[in-house]
C-alpha positions, 0 to 999 in steps of 0.5 A: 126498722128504718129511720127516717133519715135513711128512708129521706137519702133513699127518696133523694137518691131515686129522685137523683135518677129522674133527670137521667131516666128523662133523656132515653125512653122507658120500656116496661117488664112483669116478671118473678123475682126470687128474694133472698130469704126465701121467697118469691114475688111477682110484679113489674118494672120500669127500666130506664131504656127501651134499648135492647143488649144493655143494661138499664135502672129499674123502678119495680113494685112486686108482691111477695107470694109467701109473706103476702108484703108489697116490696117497692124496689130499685135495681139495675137490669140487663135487656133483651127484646123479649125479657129481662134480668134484674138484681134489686133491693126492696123495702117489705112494707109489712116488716118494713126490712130491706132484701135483696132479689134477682128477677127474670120477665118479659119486657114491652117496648123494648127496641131491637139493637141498631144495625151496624153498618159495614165500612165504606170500600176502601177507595183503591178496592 
């Protein structure tokens, strides 16, 4: 069981994030996330970037299919275009326990890589 304390550090750091999580343009995922313990859950994200071939923070909220809990989560993702990998740490709303979990989906708004550009000719080429 969690103290209030805990859960009072746990608001204050998700709240240290947002002023880090304004400054690039979000992007969106639905995935499964296969929790350690047993279980699996599916649900969504919020990532912290729209860039592709990085890594992102995620906010999640999943339902647990076998305990039949709501999970909100926070965790760290790696982006692609199309899908997502995430390590997390949820909060079972029914036995009120932290787990951990690792998820793979599919993301909206995620932007392409930019292209790098080639090196201008050298001026004695």
């Amino acid at each position: 069981m969690f103290h209030k304390p805990f859960l009072g550090m746990a608001a204050a750091a998700a709240l240290s994030l947002v002023p880090v999580t304004a400054k690039a343009d979000p992007s969106f995922g639905f995935g499964i996330s296969f929790i350690f313990g047993g279980d699996v859950a599916v649900g969504v994200r919020v990532f912290s970037d729209d860039e592709a071939e990085r890594g992102a923070l995620a906010v999640g909220l999943d339902y647990k299919l076998r305990s039949k809990a709501w999970r909100p989560n926070i965790g760290a993702a790696y982006l692609d275009e199309d899908f997502y990998v995430d390590l997390s740490l949820g909060l079972d709303l029914t036995t009120n326990e932290l787990d951990y979990g690792i998820g793979l989906g599919l993301t909206s708004g995620v932007d392409a890589p930019a292209a790098v550009a080639p090196p201008p000719p050298s001026p004695g080429a």
